[in-house]
C-alpha positions, 0 to 999 in steps of 0.5 A: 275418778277423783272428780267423779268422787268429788261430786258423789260425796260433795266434797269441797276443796277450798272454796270450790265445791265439787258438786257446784261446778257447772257442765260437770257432766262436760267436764268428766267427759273431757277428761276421760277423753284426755285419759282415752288419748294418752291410752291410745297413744300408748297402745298405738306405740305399743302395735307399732312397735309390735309390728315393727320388730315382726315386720323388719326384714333387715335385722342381721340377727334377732334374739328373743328377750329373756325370761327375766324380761319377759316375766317383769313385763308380764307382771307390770301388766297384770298389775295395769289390769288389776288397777283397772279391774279395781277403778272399773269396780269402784266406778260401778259401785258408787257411780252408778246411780249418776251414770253421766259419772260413770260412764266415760269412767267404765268407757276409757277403763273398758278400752285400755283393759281390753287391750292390755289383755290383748298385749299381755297374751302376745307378751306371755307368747313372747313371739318374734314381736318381742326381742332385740334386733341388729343390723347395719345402722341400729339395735332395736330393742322392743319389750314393752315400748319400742327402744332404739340404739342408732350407730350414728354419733356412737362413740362408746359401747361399754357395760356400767351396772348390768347395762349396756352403755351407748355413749354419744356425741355432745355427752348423750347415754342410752341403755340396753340392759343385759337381762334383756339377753338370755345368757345362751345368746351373751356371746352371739349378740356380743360377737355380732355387735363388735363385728357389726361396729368394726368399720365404725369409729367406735370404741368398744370397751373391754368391759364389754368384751369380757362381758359373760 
């Protein structure tokens, strides 16, 4: 976009100027490209993780994300969209007249605005595609990217300022925030996680025992 701008107005940045670079045209392509394969990935990422929570049939307990999870991820999305809507809006006001400009521009916005759409109706649903899953060997927790807390090299499961702490070996720390769990399911998902870890070599502290 920058770029893009860059041409229309003839902007200059020190001694180059936009509008006098050669393959222009070749230029913006490739960076839309660029722009389109981090899209991608994140929407491949994201239907994997998706369907990875639906499909997983060795989760002993599945637990819905809470409203207040739910509602942030709602509202990071619709603010995506709404960055989107306004880079494809400037992109068809000022760049259309150059269309080799605006093209990759409207092409990779259309791509991933479509598909947050997508997402942000599933989100809104908040299916058996979005929650916190347990079983043997992991918690597997997908909200708007798919998060992991494996069991091997556990040492400590702990709450430290609304998370819950994984502690590990060779001093590496993950989180699962207690939002995440509506209260109703507090006591469940904490039962079946102490219960779960009992024939492990793992520490649970009373802070998380008390945790309410």
């Amino acid at each position: 976009m920058l770029f893009g701008i860059g041409i229309v107005f003839d902007y200059s940045l020190s001694a180059l100027v936009f509008n006098k670079v050669p393959f222009k045209s070749e230029i913006l392509w490739a960076l839309a490209l660029v722009v389109f394969l981090f899209g991608l990935l994140r929407a491949v990422r994201r239907w994997q993780g998706i369907k990875d929570m639906r499909n997983f049939k060795g989760f002993s307990k599945h637990f819905k994300t809470s409203g207040i999870t739910t509602q942030y991820a709602v509202i990071s999305t619709i603010l995506e969209l709404i960055f989107m809507l306004f880079i494809g809006t400037i992109a068809l006001m000022f760049f259309m007249e150059y269309a080799d400009i605006a093209y990759p521009i409207l092409a990779v916005t259309g791509f991933v605005f479509v598909e947050s759409i997508v997402y942000l109706l599933l989100r809104v649903k908040n299916g058996d595609g979005f929650g916190i899953g347990v079983n043997k060997e992991v918690v597997a927790y997908f909200n708007r990217e798919m998060k992991l807390y494996y069991f091997t090299g556990l040492k400590v499961v702990e709450i430290h300022s609304e998370l819950i702490h994984f502690k590990y070996n060779k001093n590496l720390s993950l989180f699962l925030p207690t939002a995440a769990i509506k209260k109703e399911d507090v006591q469940d998902f904490k039962a079946h996680l102490i219960e779960t870890l009992s024939d492990k070599n793992v520490y649970i502290d009373e802070s998380f025992r008390k945790w309410e």
